[in-house]
C-alpha positions as CSV (number, residue, x, y, z in Angstrom):
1,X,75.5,101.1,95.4
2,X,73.8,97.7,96.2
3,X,72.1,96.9,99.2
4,X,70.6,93.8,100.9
5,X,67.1,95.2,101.4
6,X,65.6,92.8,103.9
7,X,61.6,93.6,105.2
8,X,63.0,92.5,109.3
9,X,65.3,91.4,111.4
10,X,62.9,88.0,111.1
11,X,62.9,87.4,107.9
12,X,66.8,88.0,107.2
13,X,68.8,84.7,106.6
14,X,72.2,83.9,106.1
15,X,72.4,83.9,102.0
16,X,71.5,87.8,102.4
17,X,74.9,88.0,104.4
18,X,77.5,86.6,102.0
19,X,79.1,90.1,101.5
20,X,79.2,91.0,105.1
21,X,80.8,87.4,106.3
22,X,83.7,88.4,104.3
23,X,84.5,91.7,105.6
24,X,83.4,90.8,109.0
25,X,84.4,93.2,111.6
26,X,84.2,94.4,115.4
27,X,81.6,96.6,116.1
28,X,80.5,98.3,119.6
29,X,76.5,98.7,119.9
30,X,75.2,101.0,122.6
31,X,71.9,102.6,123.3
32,X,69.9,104.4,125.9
33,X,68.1,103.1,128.2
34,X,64.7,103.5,126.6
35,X,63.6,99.9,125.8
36,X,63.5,99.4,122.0
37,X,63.4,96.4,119.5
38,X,65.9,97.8,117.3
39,X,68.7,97.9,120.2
40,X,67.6,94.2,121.1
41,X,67.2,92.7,116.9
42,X,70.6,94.4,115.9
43,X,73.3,92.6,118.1
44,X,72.1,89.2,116.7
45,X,71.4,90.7,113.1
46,X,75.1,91.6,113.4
47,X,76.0,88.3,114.8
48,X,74.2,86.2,112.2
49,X,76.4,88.8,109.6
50,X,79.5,87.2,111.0
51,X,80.3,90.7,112.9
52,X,81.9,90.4,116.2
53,X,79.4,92.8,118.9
54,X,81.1,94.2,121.7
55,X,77.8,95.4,123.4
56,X,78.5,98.4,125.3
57,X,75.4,98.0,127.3
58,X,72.2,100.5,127.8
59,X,69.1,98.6,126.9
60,X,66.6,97.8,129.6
61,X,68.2,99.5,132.4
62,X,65.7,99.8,135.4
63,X,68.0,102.7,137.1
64,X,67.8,104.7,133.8
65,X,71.5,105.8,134.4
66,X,72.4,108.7,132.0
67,X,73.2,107.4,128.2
68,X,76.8,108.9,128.3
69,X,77.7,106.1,130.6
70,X,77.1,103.7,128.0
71,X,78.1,105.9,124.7
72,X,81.6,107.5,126.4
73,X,83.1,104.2,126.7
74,X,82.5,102.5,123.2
75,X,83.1,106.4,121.7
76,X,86.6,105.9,123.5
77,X,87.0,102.4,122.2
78,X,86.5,103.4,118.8
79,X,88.6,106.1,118.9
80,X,91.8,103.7,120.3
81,X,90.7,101.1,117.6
82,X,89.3,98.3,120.0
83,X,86.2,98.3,117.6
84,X,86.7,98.8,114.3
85,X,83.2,100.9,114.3
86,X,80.6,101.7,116.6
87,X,76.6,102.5,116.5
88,X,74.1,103.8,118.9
89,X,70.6,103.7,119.3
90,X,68.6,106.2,121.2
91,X,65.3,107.8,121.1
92,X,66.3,110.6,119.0
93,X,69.8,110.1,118.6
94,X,70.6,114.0,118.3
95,X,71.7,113.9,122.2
96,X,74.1,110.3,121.8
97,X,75.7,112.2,118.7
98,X,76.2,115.5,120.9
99,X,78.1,113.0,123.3
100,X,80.0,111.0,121.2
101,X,81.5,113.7,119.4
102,X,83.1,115.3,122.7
103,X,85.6,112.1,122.9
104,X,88.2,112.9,120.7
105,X,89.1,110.6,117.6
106,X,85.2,109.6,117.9
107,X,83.4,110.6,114.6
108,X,79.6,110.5,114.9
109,X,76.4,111.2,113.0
110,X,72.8,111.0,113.4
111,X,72.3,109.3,110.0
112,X,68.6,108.8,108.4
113,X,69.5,107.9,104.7
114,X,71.8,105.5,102.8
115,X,74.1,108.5,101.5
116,X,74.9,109.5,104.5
117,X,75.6,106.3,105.8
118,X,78.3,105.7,103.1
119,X,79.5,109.3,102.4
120,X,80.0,110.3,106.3
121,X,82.9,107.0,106.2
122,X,84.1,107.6,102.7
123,X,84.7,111.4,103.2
124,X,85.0,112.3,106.3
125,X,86.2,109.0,108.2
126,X,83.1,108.4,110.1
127,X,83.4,105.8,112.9
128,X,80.4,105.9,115.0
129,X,76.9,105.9,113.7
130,X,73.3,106.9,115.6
131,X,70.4,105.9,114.7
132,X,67.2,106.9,116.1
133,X,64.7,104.3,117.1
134,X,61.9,106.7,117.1
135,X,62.3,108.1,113.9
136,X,64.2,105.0,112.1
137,X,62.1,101.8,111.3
138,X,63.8,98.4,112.0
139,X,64.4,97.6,107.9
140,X,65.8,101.2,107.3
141,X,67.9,100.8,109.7
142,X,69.1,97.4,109.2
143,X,69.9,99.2,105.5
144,X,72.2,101.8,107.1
145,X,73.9,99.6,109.4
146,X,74.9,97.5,106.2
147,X,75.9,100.2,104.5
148,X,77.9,102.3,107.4
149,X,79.8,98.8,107.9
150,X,80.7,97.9,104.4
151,X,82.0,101.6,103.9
152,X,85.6,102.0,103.5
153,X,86.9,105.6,104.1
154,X,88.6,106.9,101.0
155,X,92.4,107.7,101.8
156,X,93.0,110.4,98.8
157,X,90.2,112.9,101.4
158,X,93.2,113.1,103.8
159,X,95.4,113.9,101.4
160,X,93.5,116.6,100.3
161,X,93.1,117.4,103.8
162,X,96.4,117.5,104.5
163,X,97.8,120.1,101.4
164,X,95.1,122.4,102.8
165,X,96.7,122.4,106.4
166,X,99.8,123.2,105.0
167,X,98.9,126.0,102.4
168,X,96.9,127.1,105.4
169,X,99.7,126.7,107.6
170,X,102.2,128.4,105.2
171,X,99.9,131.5,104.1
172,X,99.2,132.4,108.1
173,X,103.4,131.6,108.8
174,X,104.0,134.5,105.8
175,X,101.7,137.0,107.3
């Protein structure tokens, strides 16, 4: 799979975007509110790739309200469709996956590597990513936002899914 690898959200320029201008979407961005560059570089990276941010709020928050008043809502708005996908960006980002997974019809993972980024939507219809800004440099991440954007989850996985409800539903239905 090809990536644009870019060093920054500084050095990125518009002819690195072409691909992403084309399938631009909306995406929700959340975070904690532990101040970070990543949370304030990615709504404009996104913005310069043509994607429409819905910011769902978080960053630099002198109350320091709990993060699941900022990831609930955008998990909720992904799961009705008002965003087409949604990231978040916390220290560690175990806790905003925890959270985001309780909404129902919100998919999340803590991802850290390309694969993930594109196998988690592809297989098993990912729709919220977390990244980490602790353990995530700002060009990794920029990487795996491309990625997780760009995929496309595969439609045969439901029906797979689907045939092993119902052989499941029709072996318990016999016993």
């Amino acid at each position: 799979m090809r990536t644009n690898r870019i060093r920054s959200f500084r050095s990125w320029d518009s002819s690195e975007c072409i691909e992403h201008k084309r399938a631009a979407i909306k995406v929700g961005l959340s975070s904690d509110s532990f101040e970070n560059d990543l949370k304030s570089h990615l709504p404009i990276a996104l913005e310069m790739a043509g994607h429409d941010v819905v910011d769902f709020g978080g960053v630099g928050r002198i109350d320091h309200n709990p993060y699941e008043e900022f990831i609930v809502p955008m998990a909720e708005s992904v799961a009705i469709g008002d965003v087409t996908k949604a990231i978040v960006v916390c220290g560690s980002s175990v806790g905003a996956s925890i959270v985001a997974n309780k909404v129902p019809g919100a998919r999340a993972a803590f991802i850290t590597d390309s694969f993930s980024a594109h196998q988690g939507v592809e297989e098993d219809a990912m729709n919220l990513m977390c990244l980490g800004c602790l353990v995530t440099g700002q060009a990794l991440a920029w990487e795996l936002v491309q990625i997780f954007l760009r995929a496309q989850f595969q439609i045969k996985r439901v029906r797979r899914f689907e045939s092993d409800l119902l052989d499941n539903r029709t072996t318990t239905n016999k016993q």
